[in-house]
MDAnalysis code that builds the backbone (N, CA, C; Angstrom):
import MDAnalysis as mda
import numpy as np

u = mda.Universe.empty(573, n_residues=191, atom_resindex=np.repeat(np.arange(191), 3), trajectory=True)
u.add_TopologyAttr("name", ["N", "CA", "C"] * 191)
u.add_TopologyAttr("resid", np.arange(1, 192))
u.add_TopologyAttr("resname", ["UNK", "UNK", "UNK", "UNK", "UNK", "UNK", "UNK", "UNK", "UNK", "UNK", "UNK", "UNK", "UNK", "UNK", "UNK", "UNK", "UNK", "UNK", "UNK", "UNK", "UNK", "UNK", "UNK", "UNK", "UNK", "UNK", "UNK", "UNK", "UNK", "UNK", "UNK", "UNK", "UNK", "UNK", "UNK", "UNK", "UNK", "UNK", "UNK", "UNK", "UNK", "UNK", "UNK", "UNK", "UNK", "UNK", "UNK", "UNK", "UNK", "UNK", "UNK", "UNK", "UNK", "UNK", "UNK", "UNK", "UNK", "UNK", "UNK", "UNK", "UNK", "UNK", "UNK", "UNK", "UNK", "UNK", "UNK", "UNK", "UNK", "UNK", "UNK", "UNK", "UNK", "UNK", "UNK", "UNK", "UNK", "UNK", "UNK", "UNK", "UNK", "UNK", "UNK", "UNK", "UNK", "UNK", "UNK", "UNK", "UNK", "UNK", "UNK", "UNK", "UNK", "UNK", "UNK", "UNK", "UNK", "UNK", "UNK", "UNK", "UNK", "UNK", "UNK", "UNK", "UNK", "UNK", "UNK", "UNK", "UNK", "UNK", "UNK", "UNK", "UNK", "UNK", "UNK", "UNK", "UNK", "UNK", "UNK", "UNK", "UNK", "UNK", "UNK", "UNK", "UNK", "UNK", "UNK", "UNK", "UNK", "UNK", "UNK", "UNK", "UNK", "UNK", "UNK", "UNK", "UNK", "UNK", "UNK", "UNK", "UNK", "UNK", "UNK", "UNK", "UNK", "UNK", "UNK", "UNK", "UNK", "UNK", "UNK", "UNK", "UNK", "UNK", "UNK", "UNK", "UNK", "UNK", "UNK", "UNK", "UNK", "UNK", "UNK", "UNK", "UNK", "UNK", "UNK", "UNK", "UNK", "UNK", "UNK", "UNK", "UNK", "UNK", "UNK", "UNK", "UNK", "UNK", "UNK", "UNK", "UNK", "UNK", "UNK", "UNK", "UNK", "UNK", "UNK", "UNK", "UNK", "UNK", "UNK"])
u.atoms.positions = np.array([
    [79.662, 45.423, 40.997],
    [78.691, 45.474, 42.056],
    [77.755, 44.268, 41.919],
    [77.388, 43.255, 42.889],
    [76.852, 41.907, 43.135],
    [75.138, 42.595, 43.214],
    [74.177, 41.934, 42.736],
    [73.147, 42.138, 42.272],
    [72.404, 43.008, 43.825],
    [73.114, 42.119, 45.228],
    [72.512, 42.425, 45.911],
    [72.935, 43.309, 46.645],
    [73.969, 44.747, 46.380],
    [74.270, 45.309, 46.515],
    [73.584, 46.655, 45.764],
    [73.224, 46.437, 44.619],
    [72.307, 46.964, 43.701],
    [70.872, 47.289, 44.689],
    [70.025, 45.885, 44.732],
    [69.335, 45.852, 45.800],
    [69.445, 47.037, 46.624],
    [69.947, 46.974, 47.271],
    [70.095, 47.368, 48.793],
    [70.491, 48.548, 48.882],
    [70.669, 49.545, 47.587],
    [71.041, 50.761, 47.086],
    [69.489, 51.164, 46.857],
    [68.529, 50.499, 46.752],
    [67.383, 50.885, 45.769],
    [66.527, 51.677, 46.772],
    [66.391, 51.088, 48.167],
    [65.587, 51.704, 48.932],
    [65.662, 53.113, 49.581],
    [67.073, 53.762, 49.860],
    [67.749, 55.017, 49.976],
    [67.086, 55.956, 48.696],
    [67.675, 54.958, 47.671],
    [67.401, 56.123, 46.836],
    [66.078, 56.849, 46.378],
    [64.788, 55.136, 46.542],
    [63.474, 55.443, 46.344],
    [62.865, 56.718, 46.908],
    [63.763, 57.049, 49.073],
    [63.343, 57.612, 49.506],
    [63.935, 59.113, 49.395],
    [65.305, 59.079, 49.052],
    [65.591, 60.647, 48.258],
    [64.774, 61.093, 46.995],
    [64.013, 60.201, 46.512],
    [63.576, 61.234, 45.273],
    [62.037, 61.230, 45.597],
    [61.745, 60.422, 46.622],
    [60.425, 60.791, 47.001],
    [60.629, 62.337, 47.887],
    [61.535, 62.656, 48.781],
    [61.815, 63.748, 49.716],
    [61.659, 64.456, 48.601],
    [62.837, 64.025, 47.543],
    [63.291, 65.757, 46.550],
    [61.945, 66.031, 46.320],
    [60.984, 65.342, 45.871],
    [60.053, 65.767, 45.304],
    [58.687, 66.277, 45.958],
    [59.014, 66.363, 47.496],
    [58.127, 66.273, 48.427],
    [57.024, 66.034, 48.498],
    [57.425, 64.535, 48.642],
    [55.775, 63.755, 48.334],
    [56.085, 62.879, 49.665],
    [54.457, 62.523, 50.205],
    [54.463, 62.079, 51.248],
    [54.176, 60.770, 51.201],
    [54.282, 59.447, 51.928],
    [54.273, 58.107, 51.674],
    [52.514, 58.173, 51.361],
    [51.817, 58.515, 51.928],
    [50.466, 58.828, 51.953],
    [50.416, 59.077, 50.099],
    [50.386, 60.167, 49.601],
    [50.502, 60.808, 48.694],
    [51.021, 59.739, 47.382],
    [52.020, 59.198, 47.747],
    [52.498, 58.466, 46.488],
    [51.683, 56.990, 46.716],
    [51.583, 56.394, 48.006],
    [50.457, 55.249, 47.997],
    [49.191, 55.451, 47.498],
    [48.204, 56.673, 47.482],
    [47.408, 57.093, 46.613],
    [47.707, 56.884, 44.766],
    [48.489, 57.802, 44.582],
    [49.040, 57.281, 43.128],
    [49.424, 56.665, 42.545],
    [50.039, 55.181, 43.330],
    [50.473, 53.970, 42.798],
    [50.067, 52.865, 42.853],
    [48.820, 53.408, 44.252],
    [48.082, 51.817, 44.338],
    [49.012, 50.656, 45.147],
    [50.039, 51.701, 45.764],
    [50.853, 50.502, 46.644],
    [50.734, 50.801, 48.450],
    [50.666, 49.893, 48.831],
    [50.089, 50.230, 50.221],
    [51.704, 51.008, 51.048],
    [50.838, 51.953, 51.811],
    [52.022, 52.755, 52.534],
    [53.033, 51.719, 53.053],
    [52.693, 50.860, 54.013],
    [53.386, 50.111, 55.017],
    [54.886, 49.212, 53.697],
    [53.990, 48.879, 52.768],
    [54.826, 48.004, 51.325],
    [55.750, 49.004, 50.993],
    [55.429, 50.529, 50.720],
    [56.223, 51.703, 50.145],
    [57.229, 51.906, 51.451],
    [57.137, 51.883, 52.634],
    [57.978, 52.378, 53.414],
    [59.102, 50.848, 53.925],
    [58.461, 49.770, 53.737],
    [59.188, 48.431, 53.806],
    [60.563, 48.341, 52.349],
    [59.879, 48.916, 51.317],
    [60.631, 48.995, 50.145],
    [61.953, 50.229, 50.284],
    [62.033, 51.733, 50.864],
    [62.651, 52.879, 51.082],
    [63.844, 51.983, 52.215],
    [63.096, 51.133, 53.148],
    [63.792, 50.712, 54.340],
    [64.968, 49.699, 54.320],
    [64.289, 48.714, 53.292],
    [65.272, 47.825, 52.800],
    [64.808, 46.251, 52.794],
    [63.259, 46.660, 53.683],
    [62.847, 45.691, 54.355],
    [62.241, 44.311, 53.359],
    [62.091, 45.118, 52.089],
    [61.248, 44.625, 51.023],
    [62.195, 44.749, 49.879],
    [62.331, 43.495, 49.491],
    [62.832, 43.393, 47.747],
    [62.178, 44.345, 47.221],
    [62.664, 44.855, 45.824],
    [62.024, 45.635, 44.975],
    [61.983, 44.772, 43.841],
    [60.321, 44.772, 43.319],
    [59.739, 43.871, 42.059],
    [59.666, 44.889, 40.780],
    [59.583, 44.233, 40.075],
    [59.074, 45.411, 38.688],
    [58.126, 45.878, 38.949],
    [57.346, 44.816, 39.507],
    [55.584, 45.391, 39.559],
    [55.449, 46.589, 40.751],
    [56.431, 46.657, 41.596],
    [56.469, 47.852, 42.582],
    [57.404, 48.828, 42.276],
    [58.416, 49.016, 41.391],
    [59.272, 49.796, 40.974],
    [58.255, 50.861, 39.650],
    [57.636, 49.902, 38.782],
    [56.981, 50.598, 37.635],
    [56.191, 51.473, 37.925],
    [55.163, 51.649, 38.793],
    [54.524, 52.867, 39.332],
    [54.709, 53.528, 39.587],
    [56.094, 53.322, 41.051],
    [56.572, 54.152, 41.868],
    [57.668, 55.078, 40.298],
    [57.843, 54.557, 39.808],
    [58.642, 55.687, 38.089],
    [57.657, 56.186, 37.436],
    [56.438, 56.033, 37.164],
    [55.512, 56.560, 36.612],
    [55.107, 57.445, 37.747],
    [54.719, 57.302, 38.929],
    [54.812, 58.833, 39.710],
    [55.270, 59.491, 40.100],
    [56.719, 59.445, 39.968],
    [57.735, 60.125, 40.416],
    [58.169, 61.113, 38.930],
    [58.019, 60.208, 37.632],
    [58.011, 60.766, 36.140],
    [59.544, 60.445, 35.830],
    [59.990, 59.604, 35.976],
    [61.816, 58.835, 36.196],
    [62.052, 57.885, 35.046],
    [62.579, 57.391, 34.547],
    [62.898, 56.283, 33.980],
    [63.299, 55.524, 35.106],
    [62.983, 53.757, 34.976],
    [63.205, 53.032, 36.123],
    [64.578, 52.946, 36.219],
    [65.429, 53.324, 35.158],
    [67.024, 53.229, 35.624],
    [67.490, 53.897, 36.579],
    [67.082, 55.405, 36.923],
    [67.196, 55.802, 37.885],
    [66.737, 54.991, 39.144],
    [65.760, 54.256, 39.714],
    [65.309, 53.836, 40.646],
    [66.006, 53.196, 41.083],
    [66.683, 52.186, 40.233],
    [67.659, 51.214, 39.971],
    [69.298, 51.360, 40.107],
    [69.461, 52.774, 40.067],
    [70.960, 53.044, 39.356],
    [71.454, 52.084, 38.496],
    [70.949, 52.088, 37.620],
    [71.295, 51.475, 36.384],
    [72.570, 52.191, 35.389],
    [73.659, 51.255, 35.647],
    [74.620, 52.171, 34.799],
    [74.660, 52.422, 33.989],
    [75.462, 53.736, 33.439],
    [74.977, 54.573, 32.114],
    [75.392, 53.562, 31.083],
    [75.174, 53.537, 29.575],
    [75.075, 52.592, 28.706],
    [76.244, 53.250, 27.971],
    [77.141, 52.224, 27.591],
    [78.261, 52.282, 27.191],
    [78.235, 52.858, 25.635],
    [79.515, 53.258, 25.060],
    [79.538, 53.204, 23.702],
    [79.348, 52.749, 22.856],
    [78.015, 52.210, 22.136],
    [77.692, 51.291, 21.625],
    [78.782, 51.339, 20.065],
    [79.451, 52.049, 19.709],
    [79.980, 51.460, 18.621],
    [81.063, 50.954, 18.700],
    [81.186, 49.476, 17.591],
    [81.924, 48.661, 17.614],
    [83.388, 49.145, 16.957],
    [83.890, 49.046, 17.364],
    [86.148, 49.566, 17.410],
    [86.332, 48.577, 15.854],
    [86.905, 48.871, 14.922],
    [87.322, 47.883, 13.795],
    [88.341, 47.026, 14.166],
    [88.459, 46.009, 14.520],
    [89.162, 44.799, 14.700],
    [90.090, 45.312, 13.367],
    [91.328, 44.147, 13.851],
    [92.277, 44.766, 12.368],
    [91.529, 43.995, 11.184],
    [91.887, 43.868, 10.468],
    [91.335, 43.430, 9.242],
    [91.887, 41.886, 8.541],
    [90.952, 40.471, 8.377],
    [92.008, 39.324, 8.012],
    [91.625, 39.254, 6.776],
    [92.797, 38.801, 6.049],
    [93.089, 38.890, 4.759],
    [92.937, 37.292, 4.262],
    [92.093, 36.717, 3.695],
    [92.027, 35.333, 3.525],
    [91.222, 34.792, 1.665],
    [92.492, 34.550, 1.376],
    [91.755, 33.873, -0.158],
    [92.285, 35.356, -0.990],
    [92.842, 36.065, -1.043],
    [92.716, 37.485, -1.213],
    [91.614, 38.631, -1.339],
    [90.776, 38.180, -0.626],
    [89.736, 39.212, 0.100],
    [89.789, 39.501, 1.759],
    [89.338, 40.632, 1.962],
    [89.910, 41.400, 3.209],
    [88.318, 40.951, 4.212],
    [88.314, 40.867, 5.361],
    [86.938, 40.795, 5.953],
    [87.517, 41.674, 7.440],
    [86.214, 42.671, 7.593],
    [86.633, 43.644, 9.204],
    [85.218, 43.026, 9.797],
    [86.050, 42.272, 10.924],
    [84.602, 41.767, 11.790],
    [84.071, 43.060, 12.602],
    [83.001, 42.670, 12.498],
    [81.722, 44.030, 13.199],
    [81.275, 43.152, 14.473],
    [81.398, 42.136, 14.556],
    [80.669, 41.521, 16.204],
    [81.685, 41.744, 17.381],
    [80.664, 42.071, 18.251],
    [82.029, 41.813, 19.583],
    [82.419, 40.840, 20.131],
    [81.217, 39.595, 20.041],
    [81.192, 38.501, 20.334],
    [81.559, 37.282, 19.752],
    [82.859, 36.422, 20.222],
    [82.815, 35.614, 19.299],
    [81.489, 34.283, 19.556],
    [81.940, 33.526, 18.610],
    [80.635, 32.686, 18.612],
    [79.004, 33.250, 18.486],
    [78.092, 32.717, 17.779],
    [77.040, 33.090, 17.846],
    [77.086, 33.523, 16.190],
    [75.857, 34.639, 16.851],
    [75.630, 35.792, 14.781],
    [76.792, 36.785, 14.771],
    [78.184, 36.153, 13.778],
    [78.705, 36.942, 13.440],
    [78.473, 37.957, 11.991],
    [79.442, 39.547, 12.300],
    [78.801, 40.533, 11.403],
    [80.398, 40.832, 10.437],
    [80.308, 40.852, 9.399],
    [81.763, 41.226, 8.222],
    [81.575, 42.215, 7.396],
    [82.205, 42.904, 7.465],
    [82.459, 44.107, 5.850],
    [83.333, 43.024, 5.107],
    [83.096, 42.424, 3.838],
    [84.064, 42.091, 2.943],
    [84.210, 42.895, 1.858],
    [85.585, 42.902, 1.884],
    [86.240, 43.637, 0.022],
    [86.870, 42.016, -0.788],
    [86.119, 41.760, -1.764],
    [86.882, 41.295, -3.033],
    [87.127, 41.401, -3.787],
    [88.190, 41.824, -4.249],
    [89.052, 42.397, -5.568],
    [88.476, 41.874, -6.745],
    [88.811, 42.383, -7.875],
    [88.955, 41.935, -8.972],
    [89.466, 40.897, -9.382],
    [89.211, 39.524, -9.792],
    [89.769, 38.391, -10.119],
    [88.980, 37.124, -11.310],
    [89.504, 36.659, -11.673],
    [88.949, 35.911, -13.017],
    [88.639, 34.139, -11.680],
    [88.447, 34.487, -10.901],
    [88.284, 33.099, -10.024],
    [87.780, 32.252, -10.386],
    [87.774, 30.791, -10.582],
    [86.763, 29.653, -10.572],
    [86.026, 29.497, -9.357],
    [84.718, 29.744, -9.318],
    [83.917, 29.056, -8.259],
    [84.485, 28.009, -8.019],
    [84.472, 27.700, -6.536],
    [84.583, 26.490, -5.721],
    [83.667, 26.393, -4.600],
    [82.119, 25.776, -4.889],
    [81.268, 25.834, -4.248],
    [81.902, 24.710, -3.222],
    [81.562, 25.641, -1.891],
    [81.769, 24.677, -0.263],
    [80.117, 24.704, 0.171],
    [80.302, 23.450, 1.365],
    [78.925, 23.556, 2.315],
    [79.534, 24.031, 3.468],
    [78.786, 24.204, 4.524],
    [79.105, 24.311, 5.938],
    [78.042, 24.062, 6.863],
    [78.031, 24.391, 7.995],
    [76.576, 24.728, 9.418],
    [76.671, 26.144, 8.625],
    [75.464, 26.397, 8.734],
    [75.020, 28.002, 9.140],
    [73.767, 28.554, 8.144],
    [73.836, 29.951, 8.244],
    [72.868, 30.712, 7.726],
    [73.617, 32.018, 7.600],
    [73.219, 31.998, 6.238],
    [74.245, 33.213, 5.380],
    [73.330, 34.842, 4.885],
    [73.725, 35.804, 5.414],
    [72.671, 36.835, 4.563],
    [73.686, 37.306, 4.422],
    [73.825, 38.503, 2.666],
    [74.725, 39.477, 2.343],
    [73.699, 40.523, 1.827],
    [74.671, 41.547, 1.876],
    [73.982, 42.734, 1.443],
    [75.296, 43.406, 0.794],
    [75.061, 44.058, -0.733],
    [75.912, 44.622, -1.340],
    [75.309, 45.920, -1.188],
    [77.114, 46.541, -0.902],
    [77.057, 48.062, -0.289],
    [77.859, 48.751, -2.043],
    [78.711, 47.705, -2.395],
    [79.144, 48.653, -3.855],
    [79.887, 47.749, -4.756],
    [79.714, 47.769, -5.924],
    [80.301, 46.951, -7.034],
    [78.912, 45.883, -7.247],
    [79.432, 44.802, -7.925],
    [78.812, 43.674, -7.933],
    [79.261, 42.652, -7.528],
    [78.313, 41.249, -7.198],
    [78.938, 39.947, -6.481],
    [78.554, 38.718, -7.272],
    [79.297, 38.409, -7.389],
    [78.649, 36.979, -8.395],
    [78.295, 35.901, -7.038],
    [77.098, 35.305, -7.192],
    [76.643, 34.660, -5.877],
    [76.331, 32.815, -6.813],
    [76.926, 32.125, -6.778],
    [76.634, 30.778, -7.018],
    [76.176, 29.788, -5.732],
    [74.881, 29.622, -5.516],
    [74.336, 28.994, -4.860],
    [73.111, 27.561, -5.481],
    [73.955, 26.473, -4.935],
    [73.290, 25.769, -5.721],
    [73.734, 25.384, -7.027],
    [71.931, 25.603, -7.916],
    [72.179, 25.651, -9.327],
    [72.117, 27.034, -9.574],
    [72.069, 28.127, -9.323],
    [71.938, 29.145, -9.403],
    [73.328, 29.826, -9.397],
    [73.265, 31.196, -10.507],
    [74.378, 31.994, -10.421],
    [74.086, 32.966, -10.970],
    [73.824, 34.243, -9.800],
    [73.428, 35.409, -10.540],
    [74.481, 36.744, -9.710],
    [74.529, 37.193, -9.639],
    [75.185, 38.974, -9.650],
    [74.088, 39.669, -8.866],
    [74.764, 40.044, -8.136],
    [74.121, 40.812, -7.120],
    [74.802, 42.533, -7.572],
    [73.848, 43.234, -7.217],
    [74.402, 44.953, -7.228],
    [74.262, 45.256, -6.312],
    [74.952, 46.702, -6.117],
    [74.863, 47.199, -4.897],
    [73.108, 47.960, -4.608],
    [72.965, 47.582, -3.001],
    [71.877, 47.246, -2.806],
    [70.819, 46.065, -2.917],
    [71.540, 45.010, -3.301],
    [70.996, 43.539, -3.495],
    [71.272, 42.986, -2.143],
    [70.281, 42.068, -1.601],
    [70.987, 41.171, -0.668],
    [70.615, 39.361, -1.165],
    [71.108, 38.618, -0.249],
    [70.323, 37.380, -0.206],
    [70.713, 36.907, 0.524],
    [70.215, 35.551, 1.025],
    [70.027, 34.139, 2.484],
    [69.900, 33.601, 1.929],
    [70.451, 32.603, 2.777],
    [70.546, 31.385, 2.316],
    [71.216, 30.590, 3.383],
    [70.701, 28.857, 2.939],
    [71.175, 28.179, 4.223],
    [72.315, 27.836, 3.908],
    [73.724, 27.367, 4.686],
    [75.362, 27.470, 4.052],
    [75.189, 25.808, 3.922],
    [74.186, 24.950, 4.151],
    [74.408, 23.541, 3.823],
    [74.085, 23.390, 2.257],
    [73.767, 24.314, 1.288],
    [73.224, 24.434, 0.299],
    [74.999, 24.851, -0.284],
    [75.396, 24.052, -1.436],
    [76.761, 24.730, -2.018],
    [76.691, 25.696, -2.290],
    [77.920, 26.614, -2.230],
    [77.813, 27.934, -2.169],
    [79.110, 28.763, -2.594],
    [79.158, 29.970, -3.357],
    [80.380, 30.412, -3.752],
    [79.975, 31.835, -3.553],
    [80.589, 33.030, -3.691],
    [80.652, 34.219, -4.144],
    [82.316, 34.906, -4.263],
    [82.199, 35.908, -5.266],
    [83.192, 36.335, -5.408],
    [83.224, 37.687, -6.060],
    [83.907, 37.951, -7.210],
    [84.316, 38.299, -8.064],
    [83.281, 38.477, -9.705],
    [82.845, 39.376, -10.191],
    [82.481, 38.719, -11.594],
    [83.406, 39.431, -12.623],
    [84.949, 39.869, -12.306],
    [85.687, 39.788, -12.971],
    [85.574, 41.478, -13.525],
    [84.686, 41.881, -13.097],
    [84.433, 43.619, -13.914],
    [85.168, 44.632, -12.803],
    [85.208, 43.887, -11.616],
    [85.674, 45.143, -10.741],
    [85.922, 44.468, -9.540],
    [86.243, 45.394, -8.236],
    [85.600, 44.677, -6.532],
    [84.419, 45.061, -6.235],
    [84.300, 44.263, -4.870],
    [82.645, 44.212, -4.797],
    [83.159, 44.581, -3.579],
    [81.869, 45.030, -2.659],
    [81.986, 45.379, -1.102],
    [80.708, 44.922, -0.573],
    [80.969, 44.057, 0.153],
    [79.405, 43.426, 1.043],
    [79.244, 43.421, 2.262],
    [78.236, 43.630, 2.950],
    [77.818, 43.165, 4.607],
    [77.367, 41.554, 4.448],
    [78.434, 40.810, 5.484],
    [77.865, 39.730, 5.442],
    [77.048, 39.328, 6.666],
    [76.453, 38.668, 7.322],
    [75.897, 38.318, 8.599],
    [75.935, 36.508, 8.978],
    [76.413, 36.118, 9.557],
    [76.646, 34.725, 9.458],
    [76.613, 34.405, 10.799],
    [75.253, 32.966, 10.768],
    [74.892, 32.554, 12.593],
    [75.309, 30.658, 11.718],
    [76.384, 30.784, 12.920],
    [76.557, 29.083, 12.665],
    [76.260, 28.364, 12.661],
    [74.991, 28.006, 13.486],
    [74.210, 26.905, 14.143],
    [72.781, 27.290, 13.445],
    [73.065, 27.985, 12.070],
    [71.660, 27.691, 10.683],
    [70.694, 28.880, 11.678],
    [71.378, 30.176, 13.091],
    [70.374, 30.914, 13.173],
    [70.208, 31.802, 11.907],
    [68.722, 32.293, 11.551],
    [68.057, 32.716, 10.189],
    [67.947, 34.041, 10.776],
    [68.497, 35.247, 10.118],
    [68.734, 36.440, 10.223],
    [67.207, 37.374, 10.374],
    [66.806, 38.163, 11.176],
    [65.514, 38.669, 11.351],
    [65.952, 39.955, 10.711],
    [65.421, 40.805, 9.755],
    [65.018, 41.662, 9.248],
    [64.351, 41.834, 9.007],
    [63.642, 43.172, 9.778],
    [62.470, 44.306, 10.091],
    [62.487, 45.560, 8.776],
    [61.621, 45.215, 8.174],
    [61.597, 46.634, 7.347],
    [60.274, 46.757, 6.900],
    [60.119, 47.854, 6.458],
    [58.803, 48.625, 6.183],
    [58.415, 48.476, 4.650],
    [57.425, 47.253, 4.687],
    [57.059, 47.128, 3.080],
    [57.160, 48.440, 2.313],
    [57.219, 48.091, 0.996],
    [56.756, 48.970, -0.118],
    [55.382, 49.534, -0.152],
    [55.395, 50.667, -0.349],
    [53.644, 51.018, -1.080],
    [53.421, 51.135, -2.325],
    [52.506, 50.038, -2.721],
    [52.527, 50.376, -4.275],
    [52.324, 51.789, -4.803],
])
C-alpha cells in the first residue's frame, strides 16, 4: 500500500471511531484544541493528517496512533537461525537480518592448541562470553575472557581470539564495519 493510499484511509476511519464513540465534532474540537472546520477537513479527506493533528485526536479518543493510522500489525520479531558457516574450524549462526551494516554472531570454538594470528580490518568489535573461556589477544595484550566477560575494541588494532586450549568457548559477537561503536545501555552497579 503507497503512502498515499494510507493517507486517504485515515480520514474514514478518524470519523468511525469518532461515531463509535459518539462524540460530536464540537465535543472533540473542545478536547483537542483543533478547530471543528480542520477536524471535519481531516475525516473528509480534505486535509493531510500531521502528527501534530493525529496526537490529540488519539489522546481523546484513548487509541494508540496506530490505529488512526492503520498501522500494520508488527511482525515476528524473532530472528529464524540462518544455517550455520563453518570457517577456520569454528561455527558462527548469524543473528542479523540485514546484510551490511551492525552485524550479530553466536560463535562456537572448539578446543585447539592454535597459534594466534593477529589480523587488522575496518570495524568495531564487541564480544560477550556466554560459556567456556576466550583467549582475546589484542594488541599487546592477552587475557581470557569467562563467561560473562565482554570487550570492544577497534578491529584496526591487531587482533586474535580463540581457543585457550582448556575447552570451547561460546560468544556473542557484534561487528559494525565502518568502526560503528556498539551502544550499550545498562544499569550501573550500586555499591
Amino acid at each position: 500500500m503507497t503512502t498515499d493510499e494510507v493517507l486517504a484511509e485515515v480520514g474514514p476511519r478518524l470519523r468511525r471511531i469518532r461515531k463509535e464513540r459518539e462524540v460530536t465534532l464540537a465535543a472533540l474540537s473542545e478536547s483537542t484544541g483543533i478547530s471543528v472546520s480542520t477536524l471535519s477537513r481531516l475525516e473528509s479527506g480534505l486535509r493531510k493528517p500531521s502528527l501534530e493533528l493525529l496526537l490529540p485526536i488519539a489522546q481523546a479518543h484513548e487509541v494508540p496512533l496506530d490505529e488512526l493510522v492503520g498501522a500494520p500489525p508488527v511482525g515476528d520479531p524473532r530472528v529464524r537461525p540462518a544455517k550455520p558457516l563453518v570457517r577456520h574450524g569454528r561455527t558462527f549462526w548469524p543473528l542479523s537480518r540485514q546484510p551490511g551494516g551492525l552485524q550479530a554472531f553466536k560463535v562456537l570454538v572448539p578446543r585447539s592448541e592454535e597459534e594466534p594470528e593477529p589480523r587488522v580490518h575496518e570495524g568495531y568489535e564487541w564480544l560477550y562470553v556466554m560459556s567456556g573461556r576466550l583467549r582475546v589477544v589484542l594488541g599487546e595484550h592477552d587475557v581470557v575472557l569467562s563467561a560473562g566477560e565482554a570487550a570492544e575494541f577497534d578491529t584496526r588494532v591487531p587482533h586474535w581470539f580463540g581457543s585457550t586450549g582448556e575447552g570451547p568457548a561460546e560468544f556473542l559477537s557484534l561487528f559494525g564495519p565502518q568502526g560503528e561503536r556498539m551502544h550499550v545501555r545498562a544499569k550501573p552497579r550500586q555499591p
